[in-house]
Structure formats: structure tokens, C-alpha cells
N, C-alpha and C positions, 0 to 999 in steps of 0.2 A: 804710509800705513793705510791697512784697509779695511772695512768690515764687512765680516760674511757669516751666511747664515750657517750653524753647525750642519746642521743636513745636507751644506754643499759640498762638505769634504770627503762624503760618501762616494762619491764622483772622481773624488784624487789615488792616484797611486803612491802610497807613503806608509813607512811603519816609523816608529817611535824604538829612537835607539838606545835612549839612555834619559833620564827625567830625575831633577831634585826638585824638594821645596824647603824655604828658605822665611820664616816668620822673621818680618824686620821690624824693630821699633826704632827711628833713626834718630839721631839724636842732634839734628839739624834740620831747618824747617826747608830748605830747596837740596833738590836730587835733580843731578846732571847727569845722561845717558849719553858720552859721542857716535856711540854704536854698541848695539848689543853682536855678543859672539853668537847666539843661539836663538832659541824660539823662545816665549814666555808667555805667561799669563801674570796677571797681580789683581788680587780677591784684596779689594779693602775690608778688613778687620773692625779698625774704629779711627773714628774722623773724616775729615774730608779734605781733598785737596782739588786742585787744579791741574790739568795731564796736557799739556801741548807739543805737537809734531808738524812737521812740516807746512807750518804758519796755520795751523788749526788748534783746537784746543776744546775741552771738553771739563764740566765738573766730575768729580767722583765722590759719594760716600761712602759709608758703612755699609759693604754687601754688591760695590759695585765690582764688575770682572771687566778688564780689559787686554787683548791681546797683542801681543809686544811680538812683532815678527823678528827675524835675523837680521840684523845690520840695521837695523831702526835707530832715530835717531829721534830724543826725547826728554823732557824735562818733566817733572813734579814738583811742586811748589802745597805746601802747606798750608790750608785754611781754617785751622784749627787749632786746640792748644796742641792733642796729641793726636799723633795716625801711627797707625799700624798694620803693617799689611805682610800678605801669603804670595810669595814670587816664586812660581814655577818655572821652570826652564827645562826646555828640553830639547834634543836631537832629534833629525827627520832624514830621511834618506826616501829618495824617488827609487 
């Protein structure tokens, strides 16, 4: 996974084919990703957890946005009593 700045995608060739979002409130404190099928974002709502990928790892609260690319591979872990978050997903086509 990687970060970049929105203003760099200005520069990419790509449209947006298809897009849902998905309010979760999980009812388990760890979330296993072995791969995502598509692109995403996840807007923390309320709480905070713990986000780690490819042997790195990041905190998230309330208001944090992180981008979940295709085939990423990922965990969430819970540091809070409750979290809830906004999982975007979408298609891209070069």
C-alpha cells in the first residue's frame, strides 16, 4: 500500500465504473482483509482502531480516511469499546 497526494491523480488516466458505500458497525473487535477485490476508502465514523499492512501499521480515529487499493492485503483491530466506519468501494478502468 501506498500514499499519495489527491492532486496526483490528476495526472492518471482512469474513470470510476461503478462505486458503493457500506456504513459498518462490526460486531467483533479484529477485521481480516486477505485481499480486496476492488478499490476503497474507510472514513472512520466513531472509535479508533489500529490499521496494518504489509508489516506497517498506522492508528486511525474518528474522521480518519484511509485508502485501500485492489488486492491489498490488511487488518483492523479495534481500540475502542465501539468503531464504526463508511467503506467505499469502487471500480477503475485505465
Amino acid at each position: 500500500m501506498k500514499t499519495c497526494n489527491f492532486t496526483s491523480l490528476r495526472s492518471e488516466d482512469f474513470y470510476i465504473d461503478e462505486i458503493s458505500s457500506i456504513y459498518q458497525t462490526p460486531a467483533y473487535r479484529f477485521l481480516d482483509n486477505p485481499g480486496r477485490q476492488c478499490n476503497g476508502f474507510i472514513i472512520i465514523e466513531e472509535g479508533e482502531c489500529e490499521f496494518t499492512w504489509n508489516m506497517s501499521h498506522c492508528k486511525l480515529k474518528k474522521g480518519s480516511v484511509i485508502y485501500l487499493p485492489y488486492g491489498s492485503v490488511h487488518k483492523m483491530n479495534s481500540t475502542s469499546e465501539e468503531l464504526a466506519f463508511t467503506r467505499i468501494n469502487f471500480t477503475t478502468h485505465y
